[in-house]
LOTOR-60966 format. One record per residue: residue number from 1; y, x, z of N, C-alpha, C in turn. Coordinates in Angstrom, 2 decimals, padded with zeros to 5 digits. Each point is the difference from the previous one (the first is absolute). Example, Ala and Ser with C-alpha at 12.3 -4.5 7.8 and 13.67 -1.06 7.14 Angstrom:
LOTOR-60966
{pt 1 {-005.69 013.19 007.80} {001.19 -000.89 000.00} {001.20 000.90 000.00}}
{pt 2 {001.05 -000.35 -000.72} {001.19 000.82 000.06} {001.09 -000.77 000.73}}
end
This chain:
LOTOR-60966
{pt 1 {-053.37 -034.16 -041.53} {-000.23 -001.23 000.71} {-001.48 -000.31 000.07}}
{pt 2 {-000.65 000.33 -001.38} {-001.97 -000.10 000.41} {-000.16 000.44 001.25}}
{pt 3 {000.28 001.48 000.13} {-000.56 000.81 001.10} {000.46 -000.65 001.13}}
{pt 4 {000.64 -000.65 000.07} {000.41 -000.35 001.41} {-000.71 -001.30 000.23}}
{pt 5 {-000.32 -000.93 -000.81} {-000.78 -000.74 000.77} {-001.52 000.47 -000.35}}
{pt 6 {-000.20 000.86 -000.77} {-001.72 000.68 000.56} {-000.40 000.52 000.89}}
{pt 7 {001.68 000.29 000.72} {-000.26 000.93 000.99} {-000.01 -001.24 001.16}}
{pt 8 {000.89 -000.93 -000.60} {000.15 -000.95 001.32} {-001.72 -000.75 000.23}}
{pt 9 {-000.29 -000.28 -001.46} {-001.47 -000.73 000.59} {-001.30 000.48 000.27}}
{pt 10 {000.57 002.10 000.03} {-000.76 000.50 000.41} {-000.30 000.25 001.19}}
{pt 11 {000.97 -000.43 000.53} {000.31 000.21 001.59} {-000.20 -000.98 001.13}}
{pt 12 {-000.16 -001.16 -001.09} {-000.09 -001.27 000.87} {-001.67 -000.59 000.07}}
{pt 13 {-000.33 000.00 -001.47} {-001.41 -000.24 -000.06} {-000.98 000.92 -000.53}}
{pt 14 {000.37 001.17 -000.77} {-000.71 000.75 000.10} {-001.01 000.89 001.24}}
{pt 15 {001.00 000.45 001.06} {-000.59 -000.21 001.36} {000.06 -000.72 001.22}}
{pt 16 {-001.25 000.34 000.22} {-000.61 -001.34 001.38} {000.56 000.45 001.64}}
{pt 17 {000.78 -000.75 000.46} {000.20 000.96 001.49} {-001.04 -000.30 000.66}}
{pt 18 {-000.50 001.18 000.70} {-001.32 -000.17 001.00} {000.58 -000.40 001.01}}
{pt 19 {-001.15 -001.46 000.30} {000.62 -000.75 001.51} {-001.97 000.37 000.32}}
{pt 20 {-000.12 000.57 001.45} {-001.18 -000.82 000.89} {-000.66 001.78 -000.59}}
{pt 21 {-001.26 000.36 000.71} {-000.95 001.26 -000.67} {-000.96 -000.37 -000.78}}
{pt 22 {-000.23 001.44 -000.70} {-001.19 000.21 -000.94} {-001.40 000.01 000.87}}
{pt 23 {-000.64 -000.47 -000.69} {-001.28 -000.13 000.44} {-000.76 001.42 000.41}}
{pt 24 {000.62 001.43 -000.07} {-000.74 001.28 000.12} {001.12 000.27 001.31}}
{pt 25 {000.89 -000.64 -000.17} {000.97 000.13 001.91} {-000.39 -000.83 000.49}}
{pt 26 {-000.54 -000.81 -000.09} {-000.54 -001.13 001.57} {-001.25 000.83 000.04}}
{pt 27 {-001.18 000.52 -000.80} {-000.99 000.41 000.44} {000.35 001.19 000.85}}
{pt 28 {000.95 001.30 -000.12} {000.22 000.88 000.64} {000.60 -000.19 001.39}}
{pt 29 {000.56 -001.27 000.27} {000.50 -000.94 001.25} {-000.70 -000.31 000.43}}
{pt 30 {-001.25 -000.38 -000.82} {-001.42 -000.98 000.86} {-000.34 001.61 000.75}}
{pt 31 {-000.28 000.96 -000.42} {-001.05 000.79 -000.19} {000.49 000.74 001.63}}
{pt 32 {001.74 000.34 -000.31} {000.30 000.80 001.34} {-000.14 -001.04 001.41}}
{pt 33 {000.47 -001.36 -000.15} {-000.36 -000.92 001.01} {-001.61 -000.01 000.46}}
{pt 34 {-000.58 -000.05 -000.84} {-001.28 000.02 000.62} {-000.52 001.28 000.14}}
{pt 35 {000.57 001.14 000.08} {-000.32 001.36 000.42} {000.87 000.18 001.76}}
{pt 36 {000.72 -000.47 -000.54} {000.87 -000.18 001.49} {-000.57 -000.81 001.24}}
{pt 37 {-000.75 -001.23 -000.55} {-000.55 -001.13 000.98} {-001.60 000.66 000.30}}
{pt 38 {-000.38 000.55 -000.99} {-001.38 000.42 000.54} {000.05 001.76 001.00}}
{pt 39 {001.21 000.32 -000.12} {000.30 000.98 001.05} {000.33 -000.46 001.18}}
{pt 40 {001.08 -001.23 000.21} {-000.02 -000.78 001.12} {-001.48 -000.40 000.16}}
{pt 41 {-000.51 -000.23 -000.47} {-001.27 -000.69 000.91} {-000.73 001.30 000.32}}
{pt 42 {-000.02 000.93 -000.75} {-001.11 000.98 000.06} {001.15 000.64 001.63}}
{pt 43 {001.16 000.03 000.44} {000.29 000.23 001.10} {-000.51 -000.67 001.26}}
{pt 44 {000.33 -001.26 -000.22} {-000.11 -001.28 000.65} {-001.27 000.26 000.78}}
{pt 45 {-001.64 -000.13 -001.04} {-001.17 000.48 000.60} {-000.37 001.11 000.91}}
{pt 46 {000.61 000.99 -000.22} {000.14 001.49 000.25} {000.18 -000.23 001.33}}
{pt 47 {001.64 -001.00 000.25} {000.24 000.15 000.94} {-000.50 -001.50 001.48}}
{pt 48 {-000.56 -000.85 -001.42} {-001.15 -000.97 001.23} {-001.39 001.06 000.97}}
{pt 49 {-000.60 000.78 -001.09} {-001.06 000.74 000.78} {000.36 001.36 000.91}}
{pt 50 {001.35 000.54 -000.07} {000.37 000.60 000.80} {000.33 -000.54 001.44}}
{pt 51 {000.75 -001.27 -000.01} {000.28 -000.66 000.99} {-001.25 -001.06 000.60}}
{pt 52 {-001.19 000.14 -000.92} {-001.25 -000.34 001.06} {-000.80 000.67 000.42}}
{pt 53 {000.48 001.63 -000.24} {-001.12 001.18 000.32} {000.88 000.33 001.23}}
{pt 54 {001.10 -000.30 000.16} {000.88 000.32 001.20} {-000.31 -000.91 001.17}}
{pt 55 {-000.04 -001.39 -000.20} {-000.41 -000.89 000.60} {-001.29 000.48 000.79}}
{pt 56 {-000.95 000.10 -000.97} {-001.26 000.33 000.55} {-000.31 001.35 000.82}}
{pt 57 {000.68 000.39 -000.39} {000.11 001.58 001.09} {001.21 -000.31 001.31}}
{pt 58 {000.34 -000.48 -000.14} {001.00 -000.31 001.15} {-001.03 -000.74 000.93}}
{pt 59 {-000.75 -001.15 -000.25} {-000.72 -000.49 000.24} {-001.09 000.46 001.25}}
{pt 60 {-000.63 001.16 -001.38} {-001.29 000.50 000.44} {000.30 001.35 001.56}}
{pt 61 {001.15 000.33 -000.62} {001.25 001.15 001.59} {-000.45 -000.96 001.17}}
{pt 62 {000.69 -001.16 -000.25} {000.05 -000.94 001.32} {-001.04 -000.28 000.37}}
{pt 63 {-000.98 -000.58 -000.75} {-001.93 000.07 000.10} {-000.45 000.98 001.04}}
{pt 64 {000.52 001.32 -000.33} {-000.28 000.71 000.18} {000.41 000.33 001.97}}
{pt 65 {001.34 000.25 -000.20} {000.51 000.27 000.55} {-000.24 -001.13 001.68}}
{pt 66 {-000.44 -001.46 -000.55} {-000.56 -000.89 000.93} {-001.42 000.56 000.36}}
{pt 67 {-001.16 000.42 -000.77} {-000.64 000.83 000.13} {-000.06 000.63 001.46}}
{pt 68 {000.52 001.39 000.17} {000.50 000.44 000.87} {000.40 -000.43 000.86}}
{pt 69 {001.08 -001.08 000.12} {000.49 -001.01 001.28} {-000.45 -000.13 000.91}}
{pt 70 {-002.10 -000.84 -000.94} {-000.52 -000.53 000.65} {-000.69 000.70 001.07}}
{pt 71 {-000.51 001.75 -000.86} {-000.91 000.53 000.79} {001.21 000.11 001.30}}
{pt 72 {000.97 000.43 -000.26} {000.60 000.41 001.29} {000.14 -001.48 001.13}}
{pt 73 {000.21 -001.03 -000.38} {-000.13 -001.11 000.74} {-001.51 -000.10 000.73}}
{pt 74 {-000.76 000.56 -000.41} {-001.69 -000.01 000.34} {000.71 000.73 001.22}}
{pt 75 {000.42 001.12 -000.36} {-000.18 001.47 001.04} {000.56 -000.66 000.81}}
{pt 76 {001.33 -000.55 000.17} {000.53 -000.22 001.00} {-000.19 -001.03 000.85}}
{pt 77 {-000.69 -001.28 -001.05} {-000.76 -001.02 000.92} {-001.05 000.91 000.92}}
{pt 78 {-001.31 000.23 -000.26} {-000.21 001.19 000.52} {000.11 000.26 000.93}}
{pt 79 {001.46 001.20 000.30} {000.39 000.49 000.89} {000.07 -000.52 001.25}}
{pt 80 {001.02 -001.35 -000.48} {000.46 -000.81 000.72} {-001.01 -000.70 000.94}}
{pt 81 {-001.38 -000.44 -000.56} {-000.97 -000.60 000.31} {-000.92 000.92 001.59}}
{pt 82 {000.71 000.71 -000.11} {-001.08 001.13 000.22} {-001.42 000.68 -000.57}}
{pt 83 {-000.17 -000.71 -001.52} {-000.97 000.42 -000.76} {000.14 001.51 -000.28}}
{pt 84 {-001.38 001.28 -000.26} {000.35 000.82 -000.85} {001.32 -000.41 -001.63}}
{pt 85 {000.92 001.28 -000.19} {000.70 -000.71 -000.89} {-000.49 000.13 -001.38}}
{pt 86 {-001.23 000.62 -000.12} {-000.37 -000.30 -001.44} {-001.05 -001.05 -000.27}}
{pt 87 {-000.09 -000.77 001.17} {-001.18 -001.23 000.00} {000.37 -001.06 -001.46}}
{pt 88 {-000.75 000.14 -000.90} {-000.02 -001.08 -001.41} {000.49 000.47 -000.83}}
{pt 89 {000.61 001.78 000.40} {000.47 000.39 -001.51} {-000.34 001.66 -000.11}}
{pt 90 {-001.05 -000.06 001.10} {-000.71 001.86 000.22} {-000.55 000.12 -001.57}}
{pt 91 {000.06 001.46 000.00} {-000.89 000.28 -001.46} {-001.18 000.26 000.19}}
{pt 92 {-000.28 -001.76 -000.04} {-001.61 000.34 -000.20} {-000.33 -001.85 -000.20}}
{pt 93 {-000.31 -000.63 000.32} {-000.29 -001.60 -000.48} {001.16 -000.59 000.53}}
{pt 94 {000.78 -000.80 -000.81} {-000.15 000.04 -001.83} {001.11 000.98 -000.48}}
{pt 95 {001.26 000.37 000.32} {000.84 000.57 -000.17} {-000.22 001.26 -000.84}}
{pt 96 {-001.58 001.17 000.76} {000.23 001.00 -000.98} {-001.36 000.27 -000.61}}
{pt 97 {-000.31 -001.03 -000.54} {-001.03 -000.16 -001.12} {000.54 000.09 -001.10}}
{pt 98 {-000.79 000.74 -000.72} {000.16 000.23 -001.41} {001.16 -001.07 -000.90}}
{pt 99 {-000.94 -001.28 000.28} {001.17 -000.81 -000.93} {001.34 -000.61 000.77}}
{pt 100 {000.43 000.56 001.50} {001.10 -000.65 000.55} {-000.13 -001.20 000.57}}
{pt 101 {001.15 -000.19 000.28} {-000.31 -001.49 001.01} {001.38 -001.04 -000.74}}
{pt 102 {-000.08 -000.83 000.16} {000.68 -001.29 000.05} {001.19 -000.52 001.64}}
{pt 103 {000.99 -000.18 -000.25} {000.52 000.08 001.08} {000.72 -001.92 -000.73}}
{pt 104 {-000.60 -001.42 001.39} {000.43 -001.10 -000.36} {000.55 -000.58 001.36}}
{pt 105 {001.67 -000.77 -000.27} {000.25 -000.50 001.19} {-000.14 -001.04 -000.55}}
{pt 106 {-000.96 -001.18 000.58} {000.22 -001.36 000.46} {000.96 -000.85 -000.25}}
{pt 107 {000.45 -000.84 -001.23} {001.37 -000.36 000.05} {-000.14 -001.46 001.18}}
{pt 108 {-001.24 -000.85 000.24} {000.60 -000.36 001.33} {000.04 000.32 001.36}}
{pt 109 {-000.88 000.72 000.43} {-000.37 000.76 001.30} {000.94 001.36 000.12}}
{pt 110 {000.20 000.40 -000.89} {000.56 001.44 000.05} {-000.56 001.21 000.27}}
{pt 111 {-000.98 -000.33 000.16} {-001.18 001.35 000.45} {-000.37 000.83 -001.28}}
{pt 112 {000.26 001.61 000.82} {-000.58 000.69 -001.17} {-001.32 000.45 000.10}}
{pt 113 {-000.61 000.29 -001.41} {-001.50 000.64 000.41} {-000.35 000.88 -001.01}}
{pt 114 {-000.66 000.87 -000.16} {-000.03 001.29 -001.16} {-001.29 -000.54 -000.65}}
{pt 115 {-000.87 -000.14 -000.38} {-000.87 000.09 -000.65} {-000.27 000.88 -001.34}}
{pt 116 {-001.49 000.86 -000.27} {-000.05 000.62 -000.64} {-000.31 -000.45 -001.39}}
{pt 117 {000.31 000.16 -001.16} {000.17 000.28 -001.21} {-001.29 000.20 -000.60}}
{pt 118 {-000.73 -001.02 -001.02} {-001.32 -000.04 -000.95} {000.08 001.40 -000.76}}
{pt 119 {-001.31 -000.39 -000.63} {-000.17 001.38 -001.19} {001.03 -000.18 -000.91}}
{pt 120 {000.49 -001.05 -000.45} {000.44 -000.11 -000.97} {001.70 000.67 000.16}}
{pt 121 {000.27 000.09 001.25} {001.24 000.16 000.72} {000.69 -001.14 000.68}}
{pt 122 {001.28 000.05 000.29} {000.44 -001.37 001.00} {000.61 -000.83 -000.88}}
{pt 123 {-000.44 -001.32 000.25} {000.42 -001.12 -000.65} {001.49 -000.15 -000.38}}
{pt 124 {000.45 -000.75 -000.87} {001.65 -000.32 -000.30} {000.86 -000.51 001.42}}
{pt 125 {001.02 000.04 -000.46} {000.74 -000.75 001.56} {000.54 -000.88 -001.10}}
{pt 126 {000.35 -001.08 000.72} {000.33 -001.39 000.15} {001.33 -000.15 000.34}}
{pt 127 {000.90 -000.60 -000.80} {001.33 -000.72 000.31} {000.42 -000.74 000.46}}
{pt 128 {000.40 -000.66 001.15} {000.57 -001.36 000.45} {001.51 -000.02 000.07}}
{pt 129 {-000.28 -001.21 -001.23} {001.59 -000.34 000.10} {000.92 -000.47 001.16}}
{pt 130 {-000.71 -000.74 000.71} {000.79 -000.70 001.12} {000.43 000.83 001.13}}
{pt 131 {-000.96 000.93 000.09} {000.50 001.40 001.30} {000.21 001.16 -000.92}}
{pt 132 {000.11 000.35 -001.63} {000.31 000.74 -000.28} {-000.95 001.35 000.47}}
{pt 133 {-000.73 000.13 000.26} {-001.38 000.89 000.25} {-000.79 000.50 -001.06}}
{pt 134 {-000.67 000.41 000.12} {-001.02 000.63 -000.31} {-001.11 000.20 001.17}}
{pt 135 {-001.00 000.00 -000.36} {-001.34 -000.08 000.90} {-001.13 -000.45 -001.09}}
{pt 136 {-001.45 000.04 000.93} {-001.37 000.06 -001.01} {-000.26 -001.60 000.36}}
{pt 137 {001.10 -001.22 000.58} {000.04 -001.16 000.50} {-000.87 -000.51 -001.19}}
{pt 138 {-001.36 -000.90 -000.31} {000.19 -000.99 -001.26} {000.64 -000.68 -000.47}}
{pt 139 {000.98 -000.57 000.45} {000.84 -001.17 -000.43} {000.92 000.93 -000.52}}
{pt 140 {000.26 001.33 -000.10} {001.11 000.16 -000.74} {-000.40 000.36 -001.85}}
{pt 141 {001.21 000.37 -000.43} {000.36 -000.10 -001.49} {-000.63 001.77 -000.07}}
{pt 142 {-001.24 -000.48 -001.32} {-000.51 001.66 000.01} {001.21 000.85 -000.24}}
{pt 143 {000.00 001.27 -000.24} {001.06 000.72 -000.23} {-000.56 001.68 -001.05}}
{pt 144 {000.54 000.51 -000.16} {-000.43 001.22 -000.92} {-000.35 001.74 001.40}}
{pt 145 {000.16 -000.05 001.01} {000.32 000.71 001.06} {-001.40 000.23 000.69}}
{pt 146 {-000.18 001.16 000.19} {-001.51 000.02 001.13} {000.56 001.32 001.00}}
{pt 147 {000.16 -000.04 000.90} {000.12 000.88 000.68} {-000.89 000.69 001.51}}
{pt 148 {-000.21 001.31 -000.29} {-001.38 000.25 000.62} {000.69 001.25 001.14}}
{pt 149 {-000.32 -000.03 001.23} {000.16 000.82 001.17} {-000.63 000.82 000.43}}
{pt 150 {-000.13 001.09 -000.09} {-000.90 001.25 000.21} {000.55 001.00 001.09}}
{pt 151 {-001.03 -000.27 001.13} {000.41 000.90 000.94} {-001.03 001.21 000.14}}
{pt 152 {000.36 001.12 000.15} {-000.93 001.58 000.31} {001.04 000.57 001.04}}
{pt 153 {-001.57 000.86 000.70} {000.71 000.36 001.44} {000.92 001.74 -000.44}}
{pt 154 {000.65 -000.36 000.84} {000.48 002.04 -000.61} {-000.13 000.47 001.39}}
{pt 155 {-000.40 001.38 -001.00} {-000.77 000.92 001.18} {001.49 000.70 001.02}}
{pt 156 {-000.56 000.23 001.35} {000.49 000.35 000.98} {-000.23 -000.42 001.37}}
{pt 157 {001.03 000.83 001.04} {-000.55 -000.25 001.51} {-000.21 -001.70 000.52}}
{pt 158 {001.54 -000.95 -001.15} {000.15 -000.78 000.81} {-000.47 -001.22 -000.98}}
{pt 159 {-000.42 -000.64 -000.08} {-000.59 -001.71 -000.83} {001.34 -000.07 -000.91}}
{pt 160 {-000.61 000.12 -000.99} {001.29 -000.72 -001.10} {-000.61 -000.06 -001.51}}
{pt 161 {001.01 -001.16 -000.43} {-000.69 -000.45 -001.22} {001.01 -000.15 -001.16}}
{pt 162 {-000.58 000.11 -001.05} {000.51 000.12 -001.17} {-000.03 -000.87 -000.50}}
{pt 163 {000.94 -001.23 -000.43} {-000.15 -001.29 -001.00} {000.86 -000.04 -001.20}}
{pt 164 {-000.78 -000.45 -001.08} {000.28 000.03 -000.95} {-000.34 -001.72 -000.47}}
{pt 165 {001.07 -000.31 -000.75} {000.21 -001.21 -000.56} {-000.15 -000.25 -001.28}}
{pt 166 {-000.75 -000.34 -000.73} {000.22 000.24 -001.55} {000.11 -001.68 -000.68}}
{pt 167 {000.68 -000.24 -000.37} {000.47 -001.34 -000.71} {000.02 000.40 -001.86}}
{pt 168 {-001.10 -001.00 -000.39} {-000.09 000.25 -001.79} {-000.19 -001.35 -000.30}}
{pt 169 {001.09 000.07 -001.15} {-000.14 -001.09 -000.64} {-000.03 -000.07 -001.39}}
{pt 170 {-000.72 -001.23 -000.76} {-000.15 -000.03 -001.38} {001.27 -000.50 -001.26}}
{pt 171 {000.43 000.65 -000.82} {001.10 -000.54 -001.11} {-000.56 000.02 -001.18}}
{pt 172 {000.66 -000.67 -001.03} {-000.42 000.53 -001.13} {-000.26 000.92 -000.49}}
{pt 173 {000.56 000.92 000.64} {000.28 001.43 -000.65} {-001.66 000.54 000.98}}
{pt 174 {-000.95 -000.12 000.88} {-000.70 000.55 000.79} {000.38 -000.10 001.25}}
{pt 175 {-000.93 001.04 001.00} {000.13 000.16 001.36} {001.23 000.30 000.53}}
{pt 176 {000.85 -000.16 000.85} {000.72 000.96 000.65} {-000.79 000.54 001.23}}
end
C-alpha cells in the first residue's frame, strides 16, 4: 500500500506537464522565421530591380524606335514638299557630325527640327505628362534618356543613308 501512493504522488506532483515552449524552441522558431522573411525580401528586391531594368529598356526600344520615325517623317515630308529628301537630316550638318543630332517635335506647333548635338553629347529628353511625350521641350519633367541620331552616307550608285539611333541611359547600376 506505501508503494502505491509513492507511486501515486509520484505521478501527480512529482512531474510537471509541459504547457507553452522552452525558451531554446522559440529561439529556433525565431531564427527559421526570420531566415524565411529575409529570403522573401531578398526576392522581393531582386525582383523590384528586374522589373525597372525592363521598364527602362522597353522604354529606351521605343526612344529609339521613335528615333527613326522621325528621320523617316523628315524624308517623307521632304518628298512630299518637293524638297531634296535628305534636306535636315543629310550626313553632314547636324545629323552626321561626330556627336549626332537631336531630333525635337514642338509639343505646341508640332514642327520638327534636328539640331546638332554639343561636345558634351545631346542633352536629356524631357517628359510631359499631359501629352505623354518626350521631347528636349523645357517645361518638361527631366528624365534619365538622351538619345542621339547619326546619319553616314553609304557608298554606292544611288544616295542612301545609314541611321543609327542610339538611346543611353543612367541607373544605379551605370550606363546602359
Amino acid at each position: 500500500y506505501g508503494r502505491y501512493i509513492y507511486r501515486k504522488l509520484n505521478m501527480n506532483f512529482g512531474i510537471i506537464k509541459q504547457k507553452g515552449f522552452s525558451l531554446l524552441e522559440t529561439l529556433v522558431a525565431v531564427l527559421i522565421l526570420s531566415l524565411l522573411l529575409s529570403g522573401s525580401a531578398a526576392l522581393v528586391h531582386q525582383a523590384l530591380r528586374v522589373s525597372s531594368k525592363l521598364k527602362n529598356d522597353t522604354t529606351a526600344l521605343y526612344l529609339a524606335q521613335e528615333g527613326l520615325e522621325l528621320v523617316r517623317y523628315q524624308r517623307d515630308t521632304n518628298k512630299l514638299s518637293g524638297n531634296p529628301w535628305l534636306d535636315g537630316i543629310h550626313p553632314g550638318d547636324p545629323c552626321g557630325q561626330a556627336n549626332g543630332c537631336m531630333a525635337n517635335v514642338d509639343p505646341e506647333t508640332g514642327v520638327l527640327t534636328f539640331s546638332k548635338c554639343g561636345g558634351g553629347g545631346c542633352l536629356f529628353l524631357k517628359f510631359h505628362a499631359d501629352t505623354k511625350t518626350y521631347n528636349y521641350h523645357p517645361a518638361g519633367i527631366d528624365t534619365i534618356y538622351k538619345r542621339t541620331i547619326v546619319t553616314d552616307n553609304v557608298p554606292g550608285p544611288e544616295p542612301e543613308v545609314r541611321v543609327r539611333v542610339i538611346v543611353v541611359w543612367d541607373t544605379s547600376f551605370g550606363s546602359r
